[in-house]
PATIMAR-900558 format. One record per residue (C-alpha): residue in one letter; y, z, x; residue number from 1. Coordinates in steps of 0.25 Angstrom, whole numbers. Example, Ala and Ser with C-alpha at 12.3 -4.5 7.8 and 13.67 -1.06 7.14 Angstrom:
2
ZATOR;resn;y;z;x;resi
ZATOR;a;-18;31;49;1
ZATOR;s;-4;29;55;2
This chain:
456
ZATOR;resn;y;z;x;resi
ZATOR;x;0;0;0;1
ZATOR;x;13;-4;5;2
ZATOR;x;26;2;1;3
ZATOR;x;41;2;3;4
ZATOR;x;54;-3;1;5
ZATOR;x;56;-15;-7;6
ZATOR;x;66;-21;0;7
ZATOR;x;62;-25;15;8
ZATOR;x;72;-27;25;9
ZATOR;x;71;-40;33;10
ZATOR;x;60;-37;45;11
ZATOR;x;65;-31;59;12
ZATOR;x;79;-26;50;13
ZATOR;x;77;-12;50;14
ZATOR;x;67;-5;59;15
ZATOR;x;53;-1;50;16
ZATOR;x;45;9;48;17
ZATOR;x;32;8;42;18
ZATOR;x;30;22;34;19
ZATOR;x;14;24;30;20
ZATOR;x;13;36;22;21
ZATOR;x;3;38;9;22
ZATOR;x;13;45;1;23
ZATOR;x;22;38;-6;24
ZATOR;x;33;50;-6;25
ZATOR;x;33;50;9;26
ZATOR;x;33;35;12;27
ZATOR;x;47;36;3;28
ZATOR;x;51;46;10;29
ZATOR;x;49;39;23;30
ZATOR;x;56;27;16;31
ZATOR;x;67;33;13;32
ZATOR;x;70;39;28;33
ZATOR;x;68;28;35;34
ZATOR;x;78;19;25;35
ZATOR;x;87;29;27;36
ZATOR;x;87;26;43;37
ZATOR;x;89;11;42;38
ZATOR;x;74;8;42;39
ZATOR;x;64;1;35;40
ZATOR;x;50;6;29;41
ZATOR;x;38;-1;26;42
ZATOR;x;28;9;19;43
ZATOR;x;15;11;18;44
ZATOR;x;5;21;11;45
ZATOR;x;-9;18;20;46
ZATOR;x;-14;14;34;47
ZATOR;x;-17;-2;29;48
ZATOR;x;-6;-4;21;49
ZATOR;x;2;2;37;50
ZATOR;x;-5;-9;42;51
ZATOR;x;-2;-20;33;52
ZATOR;x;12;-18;37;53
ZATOR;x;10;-15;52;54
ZATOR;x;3;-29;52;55
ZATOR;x;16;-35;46;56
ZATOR;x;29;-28;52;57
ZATOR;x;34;-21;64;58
ZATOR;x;37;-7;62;59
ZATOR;x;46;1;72;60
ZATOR;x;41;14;67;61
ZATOR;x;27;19;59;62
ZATOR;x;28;31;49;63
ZATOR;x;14;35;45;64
ZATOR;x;9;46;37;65
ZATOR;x;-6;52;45;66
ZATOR;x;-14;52;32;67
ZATOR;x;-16;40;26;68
ZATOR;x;-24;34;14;69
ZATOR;x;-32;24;22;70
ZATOR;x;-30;30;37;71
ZATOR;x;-21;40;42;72
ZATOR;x;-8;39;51;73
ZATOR;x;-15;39;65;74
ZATOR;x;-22;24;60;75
ZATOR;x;-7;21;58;76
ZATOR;x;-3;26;73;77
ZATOR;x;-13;21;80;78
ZATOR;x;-12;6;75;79
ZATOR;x;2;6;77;80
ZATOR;x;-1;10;91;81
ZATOR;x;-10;0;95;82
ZATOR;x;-3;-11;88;83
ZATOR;x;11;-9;85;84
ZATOR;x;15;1;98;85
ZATOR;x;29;-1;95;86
ZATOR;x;30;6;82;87
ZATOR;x;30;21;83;88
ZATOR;x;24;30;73;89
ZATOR;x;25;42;66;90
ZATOR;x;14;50;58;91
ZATOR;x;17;60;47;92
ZATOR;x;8;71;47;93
ZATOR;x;6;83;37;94
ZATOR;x;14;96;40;95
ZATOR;x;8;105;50;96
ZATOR;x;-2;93;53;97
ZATOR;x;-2;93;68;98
ZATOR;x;-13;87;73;99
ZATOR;x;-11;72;66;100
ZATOR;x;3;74;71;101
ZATOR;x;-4;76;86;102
ZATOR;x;-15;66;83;103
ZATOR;x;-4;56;79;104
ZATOR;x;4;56;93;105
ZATOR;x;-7;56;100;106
ZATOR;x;-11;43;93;107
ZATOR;x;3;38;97;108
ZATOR;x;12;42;85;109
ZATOR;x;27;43;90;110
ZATOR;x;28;56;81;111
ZATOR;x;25;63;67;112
ZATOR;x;33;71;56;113
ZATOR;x;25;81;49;114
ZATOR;x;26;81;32;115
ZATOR;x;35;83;25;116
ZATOR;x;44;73;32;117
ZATOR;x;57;80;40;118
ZATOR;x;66;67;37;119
ZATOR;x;74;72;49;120
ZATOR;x;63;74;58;121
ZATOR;x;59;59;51;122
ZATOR;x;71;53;53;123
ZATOR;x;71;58;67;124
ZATOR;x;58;53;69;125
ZATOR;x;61;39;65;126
ZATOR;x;73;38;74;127
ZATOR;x;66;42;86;128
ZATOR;x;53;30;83;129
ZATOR;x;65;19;81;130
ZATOR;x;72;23;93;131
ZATOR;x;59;24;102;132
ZATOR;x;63;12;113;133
ZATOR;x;54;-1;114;134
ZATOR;x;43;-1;125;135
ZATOR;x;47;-8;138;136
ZATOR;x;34;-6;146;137
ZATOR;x;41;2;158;138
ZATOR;x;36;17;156;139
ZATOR;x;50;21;163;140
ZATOR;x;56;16;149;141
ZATOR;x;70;15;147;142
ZATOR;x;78;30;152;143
ZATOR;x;90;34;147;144
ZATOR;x;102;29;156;145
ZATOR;x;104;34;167;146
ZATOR;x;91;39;168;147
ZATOR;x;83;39;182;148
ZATOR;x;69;45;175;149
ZATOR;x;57;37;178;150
ZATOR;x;45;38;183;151
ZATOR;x;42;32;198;152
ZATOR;x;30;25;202;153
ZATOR;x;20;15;198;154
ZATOR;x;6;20;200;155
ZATOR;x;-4;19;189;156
ZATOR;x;-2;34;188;157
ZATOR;x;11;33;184;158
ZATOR;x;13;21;176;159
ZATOR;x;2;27;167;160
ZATOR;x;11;37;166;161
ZATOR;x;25;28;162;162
ZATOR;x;15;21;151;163
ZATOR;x;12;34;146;164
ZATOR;x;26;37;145;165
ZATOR;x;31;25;137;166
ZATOR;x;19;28;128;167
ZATOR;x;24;43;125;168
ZATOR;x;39;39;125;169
ZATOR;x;37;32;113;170
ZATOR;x;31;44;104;171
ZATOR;x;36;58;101;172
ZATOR;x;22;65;104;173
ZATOR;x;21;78;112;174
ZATOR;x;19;73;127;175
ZATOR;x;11;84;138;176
ZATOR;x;15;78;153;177
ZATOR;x;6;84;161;178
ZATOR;x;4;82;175;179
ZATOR;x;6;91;189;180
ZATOR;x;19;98;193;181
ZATOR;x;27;87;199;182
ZATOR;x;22;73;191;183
ZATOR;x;35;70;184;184
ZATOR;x;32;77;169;185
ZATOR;x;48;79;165;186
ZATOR;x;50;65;171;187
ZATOR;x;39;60;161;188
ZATOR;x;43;67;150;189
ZATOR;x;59;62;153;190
ZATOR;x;52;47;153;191
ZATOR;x;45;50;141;192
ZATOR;x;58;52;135;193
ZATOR;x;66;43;141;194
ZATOR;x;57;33;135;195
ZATOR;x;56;38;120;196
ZATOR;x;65;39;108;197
ZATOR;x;72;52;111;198
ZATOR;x;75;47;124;199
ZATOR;x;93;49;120;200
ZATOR;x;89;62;115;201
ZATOR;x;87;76;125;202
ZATOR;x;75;77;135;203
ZATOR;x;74;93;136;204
ZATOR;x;65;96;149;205
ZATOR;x;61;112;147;206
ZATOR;x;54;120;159;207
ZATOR;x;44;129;148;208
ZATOR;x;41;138;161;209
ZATOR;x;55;141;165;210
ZATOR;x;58;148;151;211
ZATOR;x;58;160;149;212
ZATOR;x;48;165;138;213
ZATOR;x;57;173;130;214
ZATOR;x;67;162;131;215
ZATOR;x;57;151;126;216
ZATOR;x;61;150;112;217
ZATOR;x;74;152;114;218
ZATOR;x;76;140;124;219
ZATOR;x;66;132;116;220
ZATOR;x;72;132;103;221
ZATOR;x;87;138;104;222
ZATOR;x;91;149;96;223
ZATOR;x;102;154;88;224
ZATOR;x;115;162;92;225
ZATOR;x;111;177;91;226
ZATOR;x;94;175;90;227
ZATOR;x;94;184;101;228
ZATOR;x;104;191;113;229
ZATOR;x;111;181;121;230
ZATOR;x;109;171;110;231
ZATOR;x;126;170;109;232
ZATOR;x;124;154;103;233
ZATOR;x;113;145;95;234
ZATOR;x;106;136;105;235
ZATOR;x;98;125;107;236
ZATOR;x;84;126;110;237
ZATOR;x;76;114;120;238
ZATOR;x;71;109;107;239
ZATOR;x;85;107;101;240
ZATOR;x;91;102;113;241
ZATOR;x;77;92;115;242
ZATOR;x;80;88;99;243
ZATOR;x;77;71;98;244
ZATOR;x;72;72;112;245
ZATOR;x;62;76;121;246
ZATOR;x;59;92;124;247
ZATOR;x;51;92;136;248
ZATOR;x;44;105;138;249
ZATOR;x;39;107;155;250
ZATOR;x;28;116;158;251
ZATOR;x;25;117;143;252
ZATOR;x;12;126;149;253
ZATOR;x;22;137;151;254
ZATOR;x;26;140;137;255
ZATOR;x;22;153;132;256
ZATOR;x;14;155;121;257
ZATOR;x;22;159;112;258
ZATOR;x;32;147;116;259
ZATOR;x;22;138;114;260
ZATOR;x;19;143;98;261
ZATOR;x;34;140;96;262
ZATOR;x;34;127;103;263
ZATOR;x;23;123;97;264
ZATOR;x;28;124;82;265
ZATOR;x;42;117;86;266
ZATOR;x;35;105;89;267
ZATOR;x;25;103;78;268
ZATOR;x;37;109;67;269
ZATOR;x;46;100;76;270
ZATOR;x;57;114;73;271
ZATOR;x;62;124;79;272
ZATOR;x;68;139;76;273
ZATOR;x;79;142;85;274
ZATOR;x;78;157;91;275
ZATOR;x;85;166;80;276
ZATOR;x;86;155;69;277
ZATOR;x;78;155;55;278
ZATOR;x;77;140;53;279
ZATOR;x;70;128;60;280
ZATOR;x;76;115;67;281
ZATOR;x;70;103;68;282
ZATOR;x;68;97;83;283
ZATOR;x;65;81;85;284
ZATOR;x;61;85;99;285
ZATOR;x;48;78;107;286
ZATOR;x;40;87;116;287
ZATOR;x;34;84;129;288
ZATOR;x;27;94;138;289
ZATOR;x;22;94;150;290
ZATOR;x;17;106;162;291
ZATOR;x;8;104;174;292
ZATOR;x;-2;115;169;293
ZATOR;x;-15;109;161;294
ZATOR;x;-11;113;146;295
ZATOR;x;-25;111;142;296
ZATOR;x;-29;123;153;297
ZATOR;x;-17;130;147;298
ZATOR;x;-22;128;132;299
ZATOR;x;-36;133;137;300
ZATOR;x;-29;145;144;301
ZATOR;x;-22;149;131;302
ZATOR;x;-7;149;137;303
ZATOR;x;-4;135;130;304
ZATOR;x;-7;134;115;305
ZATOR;x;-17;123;111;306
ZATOR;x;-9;120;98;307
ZATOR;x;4;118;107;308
ZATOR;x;-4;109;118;309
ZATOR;x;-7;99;108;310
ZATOR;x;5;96;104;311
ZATOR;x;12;95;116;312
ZATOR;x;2;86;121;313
ZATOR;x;1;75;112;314
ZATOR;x;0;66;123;315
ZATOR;x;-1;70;138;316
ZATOR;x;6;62;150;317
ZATOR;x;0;65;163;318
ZATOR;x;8;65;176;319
ZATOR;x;0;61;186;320
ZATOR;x;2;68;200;321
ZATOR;x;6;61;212;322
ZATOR;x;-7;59;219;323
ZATOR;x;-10;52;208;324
ZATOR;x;2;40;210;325
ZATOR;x;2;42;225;326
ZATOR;x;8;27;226;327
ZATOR;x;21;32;218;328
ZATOR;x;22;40;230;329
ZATOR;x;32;29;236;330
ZATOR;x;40;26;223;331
ZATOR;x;43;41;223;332
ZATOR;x;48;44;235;333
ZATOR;x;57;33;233;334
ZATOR;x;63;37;220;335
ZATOR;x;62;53;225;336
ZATOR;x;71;51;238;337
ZATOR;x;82;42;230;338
ZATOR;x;83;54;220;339
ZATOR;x;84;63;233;340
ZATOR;x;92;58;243;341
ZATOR;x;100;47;236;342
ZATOR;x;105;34;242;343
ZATOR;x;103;40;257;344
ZATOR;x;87;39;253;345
ZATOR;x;79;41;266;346
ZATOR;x;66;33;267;347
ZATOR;x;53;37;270;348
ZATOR;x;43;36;283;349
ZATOR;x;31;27;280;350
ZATOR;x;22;38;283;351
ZATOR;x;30;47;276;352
ZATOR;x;29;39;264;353
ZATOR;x;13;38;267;354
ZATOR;x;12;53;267;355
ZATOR;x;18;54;255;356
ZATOR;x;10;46;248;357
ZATOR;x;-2;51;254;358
ZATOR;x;1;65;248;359
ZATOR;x;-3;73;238;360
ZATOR;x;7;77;230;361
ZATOR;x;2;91;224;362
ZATOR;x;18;92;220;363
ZATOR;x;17;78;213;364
ZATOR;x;33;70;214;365
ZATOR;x;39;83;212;366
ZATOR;x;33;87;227;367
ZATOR;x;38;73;233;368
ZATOR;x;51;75;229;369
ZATOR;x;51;88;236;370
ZATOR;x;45;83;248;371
ZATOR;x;55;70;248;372
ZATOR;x;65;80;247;373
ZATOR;x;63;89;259;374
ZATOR;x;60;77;266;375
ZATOR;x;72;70;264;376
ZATOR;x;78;84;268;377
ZATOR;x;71;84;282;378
ZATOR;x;70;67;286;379
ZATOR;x;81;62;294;380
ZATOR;x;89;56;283;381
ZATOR;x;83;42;284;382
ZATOR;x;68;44;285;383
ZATOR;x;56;52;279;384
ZATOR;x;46;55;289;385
ZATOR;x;34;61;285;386
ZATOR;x;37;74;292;387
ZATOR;x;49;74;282;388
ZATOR;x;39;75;270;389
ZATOR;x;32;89;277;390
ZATOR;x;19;83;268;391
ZATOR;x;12;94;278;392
ZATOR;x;17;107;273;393
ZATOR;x;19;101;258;394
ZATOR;x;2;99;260;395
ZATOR;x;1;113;265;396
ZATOR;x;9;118;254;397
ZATOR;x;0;112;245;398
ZATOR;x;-13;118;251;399
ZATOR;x;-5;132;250;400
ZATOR;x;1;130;236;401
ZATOR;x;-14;126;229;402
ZATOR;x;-22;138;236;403
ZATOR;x;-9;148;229;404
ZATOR;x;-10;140;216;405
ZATOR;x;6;135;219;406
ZATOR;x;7;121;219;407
ZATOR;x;13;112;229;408
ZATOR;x;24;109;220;409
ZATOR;x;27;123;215;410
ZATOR;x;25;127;231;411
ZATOR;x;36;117;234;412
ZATOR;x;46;121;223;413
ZATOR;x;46;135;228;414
ZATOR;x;47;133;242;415
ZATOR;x;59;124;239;416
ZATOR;x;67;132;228;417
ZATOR;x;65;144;237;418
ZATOR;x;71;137;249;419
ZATOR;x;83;130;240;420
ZATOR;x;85;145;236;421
ZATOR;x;84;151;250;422
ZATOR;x;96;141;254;423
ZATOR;x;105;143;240;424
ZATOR;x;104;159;243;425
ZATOR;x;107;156;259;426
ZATOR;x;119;148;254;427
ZATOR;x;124;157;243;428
ZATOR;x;118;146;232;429
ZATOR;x;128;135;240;430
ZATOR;x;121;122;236;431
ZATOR;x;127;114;246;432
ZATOR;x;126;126;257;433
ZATOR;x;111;127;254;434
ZATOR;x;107;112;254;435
ZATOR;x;111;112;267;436
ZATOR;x;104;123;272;437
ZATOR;x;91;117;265;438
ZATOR;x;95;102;271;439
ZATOR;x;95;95;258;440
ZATOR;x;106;89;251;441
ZATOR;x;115;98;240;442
ZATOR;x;109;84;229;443
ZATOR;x;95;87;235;444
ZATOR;x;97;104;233;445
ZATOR;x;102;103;219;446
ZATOR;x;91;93;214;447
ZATOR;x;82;103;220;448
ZATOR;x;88;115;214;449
ZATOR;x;87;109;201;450
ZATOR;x;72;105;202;451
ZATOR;x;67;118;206;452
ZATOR;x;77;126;197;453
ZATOR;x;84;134;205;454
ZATOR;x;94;143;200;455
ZATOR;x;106;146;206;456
């Protein structure tokens, strides 16, 4: 059965939604909302009759109801998936009816909205699948000008992982990035947004271990003036301040439990409760997670909630480690000691170069940049030589951080923030005075300073 409007605009006019719902009242409804946006509908009440029109028109956006007369609204996701990519779809789910909602994404759904229908949440759902930009084939995708973000390399490693990322840019699921400290988690994630439909709206990057845990809901969700001593104002949570973009949650694994039950309910309610307020908010916020703990052995331990874990990881992007993508290597070091030097880049040694390359990595890019950096500290200003790199103590170092359960990369980290620290007390917390002392650059002290988050 196929139902609708009368009166049909001339094709590629208006841009059209197909609506499939067995419910006469809700495919009005839907009607209605998207005339009211400028668009145009074509409806239908089972999977065939969704078909039928899928064979004769393009659509730029699918609205499907999951139960069906004839089929249910996976059927529907899964053809337009392997025929019609370009068309992102939507599945309605019952209230409270999580697990289609999950099954749904997974099956490559952009994104659902639970019955009865928010028309806002609607509305905002719509306007986020129309803006969604076209597939170019580069998994860079097209950043925000004046963007550097990108990912460097062209290993089979890492272009697997671009081609992941153009996938999940075009959806609203949950996305879990795990992979090794050091292997460029916050850097996909920023791809990822870059690339989708909330790309003009906030990225929020949050550290879940650097929070205090009697701070959590608080910094999470805002609160209004007076909810507690020192509260002088209302403020804005990450969740309000992420609103229409991307809340990117780092060492999600750190979360308390009691966190995690309230973080849990704001993404499946898509609402949230601001400390010391008696009402609710809706958020249009997309999640992605990531930490360098397993999750699943977290889950099995009982420190991360099963119920949480499989929302926040819908779909998984694993950052492969450097050894795996050793012939990036090159490209790396090229990119890194532009971004650390400047014009006045020095080059390397060959066997400086071979050295690299031949390494390990248990630090991933993170550990390169540290080593290019002291290196470019100590070389003559022109050239690199393998001495430079002190590959030697940084393999020693290794051996000694994985028999006291510290890895090279945290090893690393503190040697260098206690040093940079050592220098700033020296120099009564002179930047300049203290870059000098440490023979690095007062550019190349800041940046460092902000890495390792130093406070002053």
């Amino acid at each position: 059965m196929l139902s609708g409007r009368s009166e049909r605009r001339p094709r590629g006019e208006l841009a059209r939604v197909l609506v499939i719902d067995d419910e006469p009242d809700i495919r009005e409804l839907l009607d209605l909302t998207v005339a009211r946006m400028g668009l145009s509908a074509d409806c239908a009440a089972s999977v065939a009759s969704a078909r039928q029109l899928l064979d004769q028109q393009r659509y730029q956006l699918c609205l499907t109801d999951m139960r069906l007369p004839d089929g249910d609204g996976l059927e529907i996701v899964r053809l337009i998936a392997e025929h019609h990519p370009e068309t992102p779809v939507a599945v309605i789910t019952a209230f409270g009816n999580m697990q289609n909602a999950v099954a749904a994404l997974k099956a490559g759904a952009f994104d659902y909205v639970a019955k009865p229908l928010a028309l806002e949440q609607l509305r905002s759902l719509i306007k986020s699948a129309l803006s969604l930009p076209r597939r170019n084939g580069t998994a860079d995708g097209a950043p925000p000008a004046g963007s550097t973000t990108r990912l460097i390399g062209s290993s089979p490693a890492i272009e697997q992982v671009r081609q992941m990322i153009d996938k999940l840019a075009r959806s609203q699921a949950p996305i879990y990035i795990s992979g090794e400290s050091g292997t460029g988690k916050e850097l996909a994630a920023r791809l990822i947004h870059n690339q989708s439909a909330r790309c003009a709206a906030p990225f929020v990057p949050v550290n879940c271990g650097a929070i205090p845990d009697n701070l959590m809901e608080s910094e999470f969700f805002g609160y209004r003036k007076g909810a507690f001593t020192g509260a002088d104002s209302d403020r804005e949570g990450f969740f309000q301040a992420a609103h229409g973009g991307t809340l990117f949650l780092d060492e999600v694994a750190d979360l308390p439990l009691g966190m995690q039950v309230k973080l849990l309910r704001a993404i499946q309610e898509k609402k949230v409760r601001k400390v010391g307020s008696t009402s609710e908010e809706a958020v249009d916020v997309r999640i992605i997670s990531a930490t360098h703990h397993q999750l699943k052995d977290r889950v099995d331990a009982g420190s991360f909630r099963q119920d949480l874990y499989y929302r926040v990881n819908v779909i998984e992007l694993r950052m492969p480690p450097l050894r795996e993508r050793n012939e990036d290597v090159e490209a790396l070091v090229e990119a890194l000691l532009a971004r650390i030097c400047g014009a006045r880049t020095p080059r390397l040694d060959p066997k400086a170069m071979a050295a690299l390359t031949a390494y390990s990595f248990p630090g991933n890019v993170r550990e390169l940049e540290n080593i290019l950096e002291r290196a470019t500290a100590l070389c003559n200003g022109e050239v690199v030589q393998v001495d430079d790199l002190q590959l030697a103590p940084a393999i020693a170092a290794a051996d000694s951080a994985g028999r006291e359960g510290e890895s090279l990369d945290e090893y690393v980290n503190r040697l260098e923030r206690q040093a940079i620290l050592d220098a700033l007390a020296k120099t009564s917390f002179n930047r300049t005075a203290a870059a000098r002392l440490l023979g690095v650059s007062f550019r190349s002290l800041r940046y460092r300073i902000e890495r390792l988050g130093i406070e002053e």
